[in-house]
N, C-alpha and C positions, 0 to 999 in steps of 0.2 A: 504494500500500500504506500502510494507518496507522503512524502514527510508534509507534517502538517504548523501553518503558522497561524499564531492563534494570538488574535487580539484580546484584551483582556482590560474589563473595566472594574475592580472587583469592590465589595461592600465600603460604602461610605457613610459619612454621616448626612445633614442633613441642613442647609439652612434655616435659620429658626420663621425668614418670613418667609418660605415656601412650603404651598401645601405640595401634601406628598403625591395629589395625582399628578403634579407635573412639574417635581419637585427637583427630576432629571431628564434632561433633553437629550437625543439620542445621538450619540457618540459620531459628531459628523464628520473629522478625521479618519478615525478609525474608516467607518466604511468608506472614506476618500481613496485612501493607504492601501485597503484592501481591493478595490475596484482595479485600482494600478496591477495590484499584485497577480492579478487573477485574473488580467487582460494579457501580462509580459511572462508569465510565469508558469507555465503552461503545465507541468511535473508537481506543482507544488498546491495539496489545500489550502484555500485558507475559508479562517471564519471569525468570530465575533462573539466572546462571552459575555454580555452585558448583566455582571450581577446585582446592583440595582434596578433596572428594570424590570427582573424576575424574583424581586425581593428575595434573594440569597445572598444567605450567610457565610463566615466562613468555613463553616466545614463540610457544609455543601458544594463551594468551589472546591476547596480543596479535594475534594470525593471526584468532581467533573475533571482537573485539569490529571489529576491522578490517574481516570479512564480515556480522555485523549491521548495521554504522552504528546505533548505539542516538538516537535522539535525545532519553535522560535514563540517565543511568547513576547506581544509588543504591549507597551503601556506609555502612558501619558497621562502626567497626574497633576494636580495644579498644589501651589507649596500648600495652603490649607492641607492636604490629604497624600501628601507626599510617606503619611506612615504607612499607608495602605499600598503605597507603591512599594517600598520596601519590604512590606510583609509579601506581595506578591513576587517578588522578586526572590527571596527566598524560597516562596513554596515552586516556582518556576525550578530555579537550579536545582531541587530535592527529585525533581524527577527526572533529571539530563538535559533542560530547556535551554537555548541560547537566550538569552534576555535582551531585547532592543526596544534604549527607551528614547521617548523624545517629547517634543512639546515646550510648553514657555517657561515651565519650572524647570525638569531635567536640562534643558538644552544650556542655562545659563548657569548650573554646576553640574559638569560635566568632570572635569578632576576628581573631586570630591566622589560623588558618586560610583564612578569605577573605581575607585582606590577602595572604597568599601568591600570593593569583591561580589557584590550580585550583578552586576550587571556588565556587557559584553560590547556593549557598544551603544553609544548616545548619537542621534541624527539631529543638526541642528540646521533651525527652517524649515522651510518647503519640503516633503518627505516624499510623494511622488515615484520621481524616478530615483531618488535615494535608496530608499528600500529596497525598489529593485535589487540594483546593484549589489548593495550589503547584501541581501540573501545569497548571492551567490557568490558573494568574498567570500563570505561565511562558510558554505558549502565548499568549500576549495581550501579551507583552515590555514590562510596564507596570510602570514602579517602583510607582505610584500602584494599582497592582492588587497588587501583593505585598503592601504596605502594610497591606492587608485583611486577609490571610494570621492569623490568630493563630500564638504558638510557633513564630517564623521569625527567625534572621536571615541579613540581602544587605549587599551592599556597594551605596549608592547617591554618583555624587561622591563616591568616594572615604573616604565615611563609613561605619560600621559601623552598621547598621538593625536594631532590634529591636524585634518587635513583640508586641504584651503575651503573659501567657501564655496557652494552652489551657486549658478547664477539662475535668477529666478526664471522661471518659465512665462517664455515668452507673450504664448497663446491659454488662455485658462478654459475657452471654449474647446483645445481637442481634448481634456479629460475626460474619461468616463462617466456616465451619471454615477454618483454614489452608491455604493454594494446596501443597498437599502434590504435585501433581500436577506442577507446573513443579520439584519436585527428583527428584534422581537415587534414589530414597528405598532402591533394591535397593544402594545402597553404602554406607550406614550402619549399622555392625555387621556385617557381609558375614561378616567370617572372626572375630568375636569371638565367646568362650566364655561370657565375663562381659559381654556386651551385646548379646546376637543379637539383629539388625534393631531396632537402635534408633532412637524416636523421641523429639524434646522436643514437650513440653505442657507446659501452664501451669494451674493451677487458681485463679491470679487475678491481680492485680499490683500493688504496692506491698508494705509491711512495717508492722509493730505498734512496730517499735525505727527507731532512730536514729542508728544507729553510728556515730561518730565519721571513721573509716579507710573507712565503705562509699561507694560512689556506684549501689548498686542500687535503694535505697530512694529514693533521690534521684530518679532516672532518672523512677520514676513517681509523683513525689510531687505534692500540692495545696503550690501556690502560695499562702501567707496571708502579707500584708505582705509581697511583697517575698521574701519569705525560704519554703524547701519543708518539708514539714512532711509527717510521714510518716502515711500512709493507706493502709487494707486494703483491697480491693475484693475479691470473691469469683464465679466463676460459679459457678451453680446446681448440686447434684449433678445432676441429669435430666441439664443439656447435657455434664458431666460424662461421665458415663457414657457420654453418645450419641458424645463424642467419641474415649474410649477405641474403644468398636465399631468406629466409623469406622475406624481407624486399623489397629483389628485386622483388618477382614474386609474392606476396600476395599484395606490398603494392605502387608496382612502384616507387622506389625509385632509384634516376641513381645518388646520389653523397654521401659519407659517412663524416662524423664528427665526427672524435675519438673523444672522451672528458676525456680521461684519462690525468691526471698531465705530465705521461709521456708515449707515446705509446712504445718506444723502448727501457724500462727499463731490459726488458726478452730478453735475445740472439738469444733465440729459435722459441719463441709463435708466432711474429709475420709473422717469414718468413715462421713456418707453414704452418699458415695459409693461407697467399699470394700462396704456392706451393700449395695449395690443391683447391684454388681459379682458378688460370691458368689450373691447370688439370680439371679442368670442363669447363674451357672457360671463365671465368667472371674475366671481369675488370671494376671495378667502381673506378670514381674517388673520392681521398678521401684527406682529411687535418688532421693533427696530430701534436701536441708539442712534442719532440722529444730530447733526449738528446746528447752533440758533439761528448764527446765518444764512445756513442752508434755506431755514423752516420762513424766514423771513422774502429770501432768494423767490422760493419756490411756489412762495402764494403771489408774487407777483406776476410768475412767469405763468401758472397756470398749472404747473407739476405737482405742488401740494394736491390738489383739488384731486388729478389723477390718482395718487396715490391712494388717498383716503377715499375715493369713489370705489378702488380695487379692492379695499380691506383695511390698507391702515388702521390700526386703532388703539394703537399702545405703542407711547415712544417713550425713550430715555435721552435725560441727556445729562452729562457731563458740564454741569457749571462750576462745581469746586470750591471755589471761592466769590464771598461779597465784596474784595478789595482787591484793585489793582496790582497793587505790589506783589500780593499771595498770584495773582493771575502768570505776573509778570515772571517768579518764581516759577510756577510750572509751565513754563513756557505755552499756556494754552492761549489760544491765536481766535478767540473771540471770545467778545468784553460784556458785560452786566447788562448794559441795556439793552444789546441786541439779544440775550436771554428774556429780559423783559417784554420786549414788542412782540420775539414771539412764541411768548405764552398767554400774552394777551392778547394774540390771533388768534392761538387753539382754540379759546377759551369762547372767544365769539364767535367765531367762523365754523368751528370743528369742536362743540361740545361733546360728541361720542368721541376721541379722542381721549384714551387715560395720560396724562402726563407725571410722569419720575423723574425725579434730578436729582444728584449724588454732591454731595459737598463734600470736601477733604480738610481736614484740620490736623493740627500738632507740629505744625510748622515753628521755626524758632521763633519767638516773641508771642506764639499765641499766648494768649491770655483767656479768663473766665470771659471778659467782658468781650474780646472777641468771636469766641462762641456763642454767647448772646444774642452779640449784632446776626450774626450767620443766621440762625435762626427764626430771627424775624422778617431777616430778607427771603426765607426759604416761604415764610407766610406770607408775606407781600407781592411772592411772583405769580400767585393765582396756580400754582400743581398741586396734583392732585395724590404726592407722595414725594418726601423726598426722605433721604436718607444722609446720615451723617459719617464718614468711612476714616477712623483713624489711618493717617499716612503711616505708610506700612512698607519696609525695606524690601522690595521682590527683589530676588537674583536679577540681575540685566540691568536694574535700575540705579543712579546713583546713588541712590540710597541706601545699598545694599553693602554691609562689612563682610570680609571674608571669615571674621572673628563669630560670627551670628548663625554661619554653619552649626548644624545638631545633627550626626549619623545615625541619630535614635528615627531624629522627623518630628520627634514631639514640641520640639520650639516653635515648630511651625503649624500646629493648631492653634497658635496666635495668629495666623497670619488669615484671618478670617472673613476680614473686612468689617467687625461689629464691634463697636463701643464696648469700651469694658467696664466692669463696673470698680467704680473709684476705688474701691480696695482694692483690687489686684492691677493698678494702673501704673504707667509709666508719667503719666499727666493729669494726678487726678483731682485738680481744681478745674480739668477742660471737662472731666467728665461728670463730675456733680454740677457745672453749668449746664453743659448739655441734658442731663437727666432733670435738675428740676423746671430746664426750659419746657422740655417737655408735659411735666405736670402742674405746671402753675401760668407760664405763657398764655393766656385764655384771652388776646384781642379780639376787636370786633373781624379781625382778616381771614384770622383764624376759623372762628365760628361759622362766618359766609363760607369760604372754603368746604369746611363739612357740610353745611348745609345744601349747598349746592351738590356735592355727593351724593348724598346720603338721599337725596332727592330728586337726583337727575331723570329726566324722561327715558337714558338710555339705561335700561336695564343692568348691563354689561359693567358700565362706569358705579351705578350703585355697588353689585355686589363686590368690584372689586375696591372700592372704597370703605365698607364697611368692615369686608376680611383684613386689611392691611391695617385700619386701625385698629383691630380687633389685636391681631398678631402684636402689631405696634406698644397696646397698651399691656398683653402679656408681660412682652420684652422687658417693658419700662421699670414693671410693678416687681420684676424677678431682680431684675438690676437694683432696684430700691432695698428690697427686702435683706440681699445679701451684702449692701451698702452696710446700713442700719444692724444687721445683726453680729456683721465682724467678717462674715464668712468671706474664702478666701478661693472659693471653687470659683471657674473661671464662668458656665454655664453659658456656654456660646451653641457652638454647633449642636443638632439633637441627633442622638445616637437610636436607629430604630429600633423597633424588637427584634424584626430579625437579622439583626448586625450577625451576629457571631451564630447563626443558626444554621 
């Protein structure tokens, strides 16, 4: 029987504002990776173990990858959940597995990680026709053939090997559709209201910006000097749309999940698409990170309109910061008010539309009183959710000390994206301002905000406004309680029941 490569998602935790029908979106790498692999590869299975999708544990993976015998097990894990990469990674080697890991955490400690000893080799960027290749260095057990490899590193004697970078791919339209077929795809969205049957797509990959705190844009960025440097790449609308179909009438798919850094970095591409979408009749609903001059761009051009006529109806955006200077800092390349105008377009113009914005704080000089201010600017922009994200050291990022490494992985369930609570904090007068902004903040902006939620004529926008405060006010009240009591348990990520089952 041909040797088999076996993707591998395996049990994680959970974050605490997502409900658990659609709490994980379906591994769109992976089946990228695999599609590649199984177009070039022709001797070789492969497939896709998605163990939270099928709510397994670990001793139920452990019992499956034990009756496969995989002989290459690939993973990608993001630093939150990098223990579960590592537990995986050992149970991989315990049955003869080559381990090939990659993605936006492994790729940016790659030393580290192979010097650990589970794993065999790290692909960093674009994995594609990477993987290829590796598999069949790997099959040929040739330093001297890895070597060849671009976008790779091994350990060879004991040394850390790295071989120059990949250069990106030219054309993103000749990929294969997605191996949607090796996932469990009828358990994503299953029992969600707010994401029936969802899928992730991409409509292209890289970023136009360069955020300082990102490592998305990074992930697929051009290598110039040494140093990555951020680049759009777009597919076509035609393959666009052909993939949407796909997706819809092969695989039952009724809600879409851009996963691009930015869906409306393109003027053009997206409302395409949307216009070629309605001229066939298809509107699926769909969610996208989105940037504010785009949103402003694109209702004058007329491309909002398309969009949101196709499905649109949950964007995120990236505002960060209510001060300049903090902007200036993250080098992010649009300013407060064009946040403002447009979400007070959403807001008129496109009331089904749910709006999220992410704020970053713990910058040096924050202060209590600057969290404050944050906060009331996050009330005054008319969203209809935002969220506050302790800046957080990712690998790739400047941010990031080589001293902050943990071979355990356990350092890195901080790295979570979630407010901690002031006792177990590195900041914690930002974080008892943030918490009792949240409990006692009670303006009239405030108020209208909820109300207008909680009241909306769009169905959609109610319920998901009353489950995130709902969640929201869980969060707050757990965070208070182990303020207030001393405790020192960190009570972030939620570990399911059947984690370890």
């Amino acid at each position: 029987m041909n040797e088999l490569f076996l993707f591998v998602r395996p049990p994680r935790p959970l974050w605490p504002f997502n409900g658990p029908a659609s709490a994980f979106w379906p591994p769109l790498a992976f089946a990228s990776l695999a599609a590649s692999l199984r177009a070039r590869v022709r001797d070789l299975r492969v497939a896709i173990l998605d163990a939270p999708a099928w709510q397994m544990g670990w001793r139920t993976l452990e019992g499956e990858i034990r009756r496969l015998q995989p002989a290459f097990v690939g993973m990608g894990e993001e630093a939150v959940s990098c223990v579960e990469g590592f537990r995986l990674a050992r149970l991989a080697k315990a049955v003869g597995a080559q381990v090939i890991a990659g993605g936006c955490f492994f790729s940016h400690v790659a030393p580290q990680v192979l010097q650990g000893g589970w794993v065999d080799a790290v692909v960093h960027g674009e994995g594609e026709i990477t993987i290829v290749e590796l598999v069949e260095a790997l099959r040929d057990s040739s330093a001297e053939t890895l070597s060849q490899v671009p976008g790779i590193s091994f350990i060879q004697d004991g040394q850390v090997i790295t071989t120059p970078s990949r250069p990106l791919l030219p054309d993103l339209d000749q990929l294969p559709f997605p191996a949607y077929d090796l996932l469990p795809t009828h358990r994503y969205g299953r029992h969600s209201r707010n994401h029936p049957d969802l899928a992730a797509i991409e409509l292209g990959r890289g970023c136009v910006g360069s955020c300082e705190f990102c490592v998305l844009w990074r992930q697929m960025a051009e290598m110039r000097g040494g140093q990555p440097a951020s680049r759009l790449r777009l597919k076509s609308p035609e393959r666009l749309v052909a993939e949407v179909e796909w997706l819809i009438q092969q695989h039952h798919r009724r809600y879409l999940g851009w996963v691009d850094p930015c869906f409306n970095a393109d003027s053009t591409v997206p409302a395409q698409m949307a216009e070629r979408l309605l001229k066939k009749d298809i509107r699926i609903g769909q969610s996208a990170w989105v940037r504010a001059d785009g949103i402003v761009r694109d209702a004058a051009s007329g491309a909002l309109n398309a969009c949101v006529e196709a499905g649109l109806n949950e964007i995120y955006l990236g505002i960060e910061r209510s001060d300049a200077e903090g902007l200036r800092t993250f080098r992010k390349s649009t300013r407060l008010e064009e946040v403002r105008t447009a979400l007070h377009l959403i807001a008129e113009q496109y009331p089904q539309v749910f709006t999220v914005g992410s704020f970053i704080y713990g910058l040096p000089g924050d202060t209590a009183a600057t969290l404050r201010a944050m906060y009331r600017v996050s009330v005054e922009l008319e969203l209809d959710k935002a969220f506050f994200i302790p800046l957080t050291p990712l690998p790739g990022t400047p941010y990031w000390r080589p001293e902050l490494w943990d071979p355990s992985g356990e350092r890195f369930r901080g790295f979570d994206f979630l407010p901690p609570s002031p006792r177990n904090s590195p900041h914690p007068a930002l974080e008892r301002a943030l918490l009792w902004s949240f409990v006692l903040d009670w303006n009239g902006a405030r108020l209208g905000s909820y109300l207008r939620g909680f009241f909306s004529a769009d169905s959609r926008r109610r319920r998901l406004t009353r489950r995130l405060f709902a969640r929201a006010t869980r969060f707050s009240a757990g965070r208070l309680r182990r303020a207030l009591s001393g405790s020192t348990t960190p009570g972030g990520m939620v570990f399911p029941k059947w984690y370890e089952s």
